[in-house]
DRENTOR-215180 format. One record per residue (C-alpha): residue in three letters; x, y, z. Coordinates in steps of 0.05 Angstrom, whole numbers, plus 5000, padded with zeros to 4 digits. Layout:
<sites>
ALAXYZ;...
</sites>
This chain:
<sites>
UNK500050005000;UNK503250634976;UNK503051185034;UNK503451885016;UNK510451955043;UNK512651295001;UNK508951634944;UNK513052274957;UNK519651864958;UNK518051454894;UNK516852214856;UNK522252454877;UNK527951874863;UNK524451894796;UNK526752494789;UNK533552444806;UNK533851904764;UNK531252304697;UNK536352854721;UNK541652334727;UNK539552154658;UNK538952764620;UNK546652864652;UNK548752334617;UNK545452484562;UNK549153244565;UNK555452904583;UNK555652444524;UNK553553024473;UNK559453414512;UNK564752864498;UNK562152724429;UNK562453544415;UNK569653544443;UNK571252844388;UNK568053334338;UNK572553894362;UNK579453524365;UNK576853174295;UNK576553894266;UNK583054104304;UNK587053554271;UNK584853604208;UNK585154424202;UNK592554334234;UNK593753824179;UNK591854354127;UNK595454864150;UNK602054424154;UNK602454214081;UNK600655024059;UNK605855274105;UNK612154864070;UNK615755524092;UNK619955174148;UNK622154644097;UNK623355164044;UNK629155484082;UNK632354684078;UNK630854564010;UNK633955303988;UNK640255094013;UNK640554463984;UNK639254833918;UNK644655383923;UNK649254803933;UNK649654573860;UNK648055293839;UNK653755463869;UNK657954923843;UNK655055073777;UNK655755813775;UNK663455613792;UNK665255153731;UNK661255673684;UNK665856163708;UNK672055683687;UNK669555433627;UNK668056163595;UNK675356293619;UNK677255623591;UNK672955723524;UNK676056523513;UNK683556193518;UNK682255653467;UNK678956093417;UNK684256543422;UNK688855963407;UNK684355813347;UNK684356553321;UNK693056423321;UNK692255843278;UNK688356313222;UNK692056953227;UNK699656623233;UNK703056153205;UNK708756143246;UNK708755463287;UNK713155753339;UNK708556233362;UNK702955753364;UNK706755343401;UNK707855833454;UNK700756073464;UNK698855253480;UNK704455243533;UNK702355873563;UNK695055713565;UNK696754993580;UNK692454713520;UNK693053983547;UNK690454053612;UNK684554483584;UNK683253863532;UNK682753433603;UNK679553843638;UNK673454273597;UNK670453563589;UNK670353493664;UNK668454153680;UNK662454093640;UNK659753363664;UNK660153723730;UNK655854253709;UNK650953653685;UNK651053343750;UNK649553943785;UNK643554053741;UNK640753453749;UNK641353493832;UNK637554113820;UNK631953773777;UNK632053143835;UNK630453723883;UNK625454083848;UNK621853473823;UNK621653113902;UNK618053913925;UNK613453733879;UNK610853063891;UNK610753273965;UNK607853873965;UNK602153653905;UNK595353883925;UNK590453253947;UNK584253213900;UNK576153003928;UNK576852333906;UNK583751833916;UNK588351763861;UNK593351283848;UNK600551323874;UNK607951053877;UNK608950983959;UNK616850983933;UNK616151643899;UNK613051963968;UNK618251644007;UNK624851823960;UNK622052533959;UNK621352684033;UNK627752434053;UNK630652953997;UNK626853534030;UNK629453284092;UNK637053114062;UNK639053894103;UNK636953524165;UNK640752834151;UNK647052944116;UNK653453014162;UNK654353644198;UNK659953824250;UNK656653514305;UNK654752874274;UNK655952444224;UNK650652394170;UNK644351984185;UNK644651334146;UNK638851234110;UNK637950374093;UNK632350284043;UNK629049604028;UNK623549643975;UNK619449183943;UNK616049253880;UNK609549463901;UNK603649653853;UNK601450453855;UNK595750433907;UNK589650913904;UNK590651443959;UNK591752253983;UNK598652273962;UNK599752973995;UNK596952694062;UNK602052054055;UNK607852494048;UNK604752834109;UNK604852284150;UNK612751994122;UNK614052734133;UNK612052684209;UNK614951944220;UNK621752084193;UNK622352784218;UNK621652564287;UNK626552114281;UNK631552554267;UNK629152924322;UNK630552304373;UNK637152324345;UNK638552994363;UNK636052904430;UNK639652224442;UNK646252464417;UNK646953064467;UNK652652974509;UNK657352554463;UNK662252684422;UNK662952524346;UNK667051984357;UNK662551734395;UNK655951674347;UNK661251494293;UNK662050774325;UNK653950714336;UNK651451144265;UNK644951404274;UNK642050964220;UNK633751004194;UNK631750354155;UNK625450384103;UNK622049814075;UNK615949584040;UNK612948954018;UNK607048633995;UNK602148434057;UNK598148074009;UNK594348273940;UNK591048693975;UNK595049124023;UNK602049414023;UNK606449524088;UNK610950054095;UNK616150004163;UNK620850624189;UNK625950404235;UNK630250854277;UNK635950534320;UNK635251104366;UNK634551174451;UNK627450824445;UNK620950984481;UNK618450704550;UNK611850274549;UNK607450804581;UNK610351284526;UNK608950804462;UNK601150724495;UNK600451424485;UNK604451594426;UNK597751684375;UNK594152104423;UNK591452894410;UNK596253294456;UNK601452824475;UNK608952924464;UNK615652724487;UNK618553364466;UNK620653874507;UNK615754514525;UNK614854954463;UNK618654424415;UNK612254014392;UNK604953964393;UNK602753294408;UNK599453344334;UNK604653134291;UNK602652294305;UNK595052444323;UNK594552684250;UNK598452124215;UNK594151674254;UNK587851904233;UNK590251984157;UNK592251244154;UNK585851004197;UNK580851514176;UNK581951784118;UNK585851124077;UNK581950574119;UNK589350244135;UNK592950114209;UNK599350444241;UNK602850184300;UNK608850304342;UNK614149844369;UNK619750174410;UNK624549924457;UNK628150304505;UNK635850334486;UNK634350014419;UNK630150454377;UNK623450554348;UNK619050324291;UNK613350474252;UNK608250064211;UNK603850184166;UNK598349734127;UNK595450074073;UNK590049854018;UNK592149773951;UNK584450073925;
</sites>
């Protein structure tokens, strides 16, 4: 028999209990809202990082005055080189006196210039075609992503971030260079975002280098020399249907509680103001999200880390 007190008691843990459940019904659309947000933070950070190329242009200008340089050199000495032999030419038709032609090859040396014009201008050729290698590799990295995927060499992606990052490898007076081991299969073009790929090799090998950097404070040259900072790259065939990609770095490694965390929105093992936590939240939600394939991480702590990626083929 329902008193009025029990009556009063029954009312009112009914409604506590539609509070409680229109809470959870607020907190759920809150946590789903802040999904939507972070969604919409990765992928408007992910925009702005392949439009703003700027800090990778600064690299990649270097790497291009090199050979300009080089080239601007041996253009120098070959229109030196090419005004001495035409004036040698010019004796031929205005003399006939052998003597005096003989004199003007000695003092212009005319058999080291037959050597070396030959040389001079094969270097010229080789420091064009570094040139061409570096403009070509900003372009398949920095191509525009259209609606719909298109199909894509995984190699070409690869070969031309590691030239945009070649400033950031190649020996320096700290270090010796970064050794770059590359194992790749032959793997059929696969139908993807190539600019978002590149992203994600971009973020992968970049922060490897960074680990390197860190790791290698505090000892000498010698030192790294007998342990070279080394970054392996291979792909192979999973199957007819997916391709793997795997970026090793034999570098300090990553405790367990670190690796757990290393694909979430925020999270970083850089120091304050040297990262964003972004750079791995973003490559995780291109492969998963946006290509439908898997990325994982594998690190040991003194050994190094690695990165795989399954991707599918359409």
């Amino acid at each position: 028999m329902f008193t009025t007190q029990r009556q009063t008691i029954i009312e009112f843990l009914c409604a506590q209990a539609a509070i409680a459940l229109k809470n959870a019904q607020l907190y759920e659309q809150a946590q789903q809202a802040l999904r939507d947000l972070q969604k919409a933070q990765l992928q408007i950070v992910q925009s702005e990082k392949m439009s703003a190329l700027g800090s990778l242009l600064s690299g990649v200008a270097h790497e291009i005055n090199n050979p300009l340089g080089f080239i601007a050199g041996n253009v120098s000495m070959a229109q030196d080189n090419l005004t001495d032999l035409l004036e040698h030419l010019e004796l031929y038709e205005e003399n006939t006196a052998a003597e005096e032609i003989e004199d003007h090859a000695e003092d212009i040396d005319l058999e080291y210039l037959r050597e070396d014009f030959p040389k001079i201008l094969k270097s010229m050729n080789v420091g064009v075609e570094q040139m061409k290698n570096i403009s070509t590799s900003l372009r398949i990295f920095s191509r525009k992503d259209q609606e719909h995927k298109t199909k894509f060499n995984i190699h070409d992606g690869i070969e031309s971030t590691l030239v945009i990052l070649k400033h950031r490898t190649k020996a320096n007076h700290k270090r010796p260079a970064i050794e770059i081991i590359k194992e790749y299969a032959e793997l059929p073009e696969i139908k993807c975002f190539p600019g978002q790929l590149n992203q994600v090799f971009m973020n992968i090998l970049a922060n490897a280098i960074d680990a390197f950097e860190e790791a290698n404070v505090g000892k000498t040259y010698a030192e790294i020399e007998k342990k070279p900072n080394q970054i392996n790259i291979s792909t192979t065939n999973v199957d007819e249907n997916e391709v793997k990609i795997e970026i090793e770095d034999n570098g300090s490694g990553m405790k367990p509680e670190t690796k757990e965390r290393i694909f979430e929105q925020g999270f970083t093992t850089k120091g304050v103001g040297k990262g964003t936590g972004l750079g791995m939240a973003i490559a995780h939600q291109i492969i998963t999200e946006k290509h439908g394939g898997e990325i994982t991480c594998d690190s040991t702590v003194g050994e190094g880390t690695i990165l795989r990626i399954i991707l599918p083929i359409v």
